[in-house]
C-alpha positions, -999 to 999 in steps of 0.1 A, spaced: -401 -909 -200 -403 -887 -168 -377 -865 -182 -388 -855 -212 -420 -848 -201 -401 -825 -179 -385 -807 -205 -413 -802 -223 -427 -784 -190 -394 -764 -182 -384 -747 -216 -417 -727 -214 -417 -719 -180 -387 -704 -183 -396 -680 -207 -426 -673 -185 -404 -666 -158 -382 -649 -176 -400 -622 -201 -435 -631 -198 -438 -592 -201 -418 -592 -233 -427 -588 -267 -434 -623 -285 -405 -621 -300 -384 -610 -272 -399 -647 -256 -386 -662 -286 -354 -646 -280 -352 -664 -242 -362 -697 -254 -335 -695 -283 -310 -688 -261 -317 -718 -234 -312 -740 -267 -281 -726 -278 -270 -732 -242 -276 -764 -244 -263 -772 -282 -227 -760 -270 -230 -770 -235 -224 -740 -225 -236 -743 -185 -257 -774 -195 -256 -809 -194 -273 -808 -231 -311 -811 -216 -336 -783 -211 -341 -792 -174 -303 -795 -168 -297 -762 -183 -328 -739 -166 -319 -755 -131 -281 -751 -136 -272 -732 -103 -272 -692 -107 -281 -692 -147 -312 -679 -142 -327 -657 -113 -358 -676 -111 -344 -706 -100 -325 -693 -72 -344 -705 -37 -349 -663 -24 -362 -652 -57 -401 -641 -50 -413 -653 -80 -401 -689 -80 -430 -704 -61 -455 -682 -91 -434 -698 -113 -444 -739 -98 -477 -727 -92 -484 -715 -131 -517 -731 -145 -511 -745 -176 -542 -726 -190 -531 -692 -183 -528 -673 -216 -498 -663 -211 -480 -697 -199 -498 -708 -235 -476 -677 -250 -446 -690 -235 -452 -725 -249 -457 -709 -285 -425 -689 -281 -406 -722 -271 -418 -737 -295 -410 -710 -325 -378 -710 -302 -364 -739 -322 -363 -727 -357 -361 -685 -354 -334 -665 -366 -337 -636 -344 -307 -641 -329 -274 -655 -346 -258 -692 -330 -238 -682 -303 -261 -662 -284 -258 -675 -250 -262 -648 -225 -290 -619 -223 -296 -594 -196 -326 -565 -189 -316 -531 -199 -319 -521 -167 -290 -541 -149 -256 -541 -162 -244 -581 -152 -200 -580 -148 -196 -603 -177 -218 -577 -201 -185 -560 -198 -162 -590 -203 -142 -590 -240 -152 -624 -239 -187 -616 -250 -205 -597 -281 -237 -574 -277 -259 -588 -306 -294 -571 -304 -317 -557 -279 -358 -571 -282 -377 -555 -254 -361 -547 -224 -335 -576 -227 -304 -576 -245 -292 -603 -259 -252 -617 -262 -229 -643 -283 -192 -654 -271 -166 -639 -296 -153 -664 -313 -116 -672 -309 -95 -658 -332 
């Protein structure tokens, strides 16, 4: 029971953590991609918690990061921790973003594997854009 009270808790913090300044849709966007990381298993166990605390997926987590500890501390009441929740929730039936799209980035950092030929720029929603793996020929 614990654990999927957890991932109820986890998918919408991460999109707090992670574009609380962004567009609704661009919150959609983040919450879309943590389930298509775990639908393909791509760095997840398959569970929201196993895939937003997989080690160095996103910055948030990472013990140094200075927002972690606002990120544990969040009151569930704070209007935009409640915008986060809708997003997650809209998160699991949008078509924003095509399936695939496992990997996103803000405009204003260029990540190694944005350059990889591995990896397909899809669309850009606020400041992050947003990535699919190519698919195998």
């Amino acid at each position: 029971m614990a654990k999927v009270i957890l991932d109820e808790v986890w998918g919408p913090l991460n999109i707090w953590a992670e574009a609380r300044g962004e567009p609704f849709q661009g919150q959609v966007a983040v919450g879309f991609v943590t389930r298509e990381r775990m639908r393909l298993g791509y760095f997840s166990d398959g569970s929201v918690t196993g895939t937003v605390w997989r080690p160095k997926q996103f910055s948030w987590t990472l013990a140094g990061d200075k927002q972690r500890q606002a990120v544990l501390d969040v009151d569930d009441e704070d209007p935009r921790y409640r915008t986060a929740l809708d997003a997650w929730e809209e998160s699991a039936s949008t078509d924003l973003l095509p399936r695939g799209t496992v990997l996103y980035h803000a405009d204003y950092v260029r990540p190694g594997w944005a350059k990889s030929d591995k990896v397909e720029f899809v669309r850009q929603i606020g400041q992050h854009l947003f990535y699919r793996l190519k698919k195998e020929a």
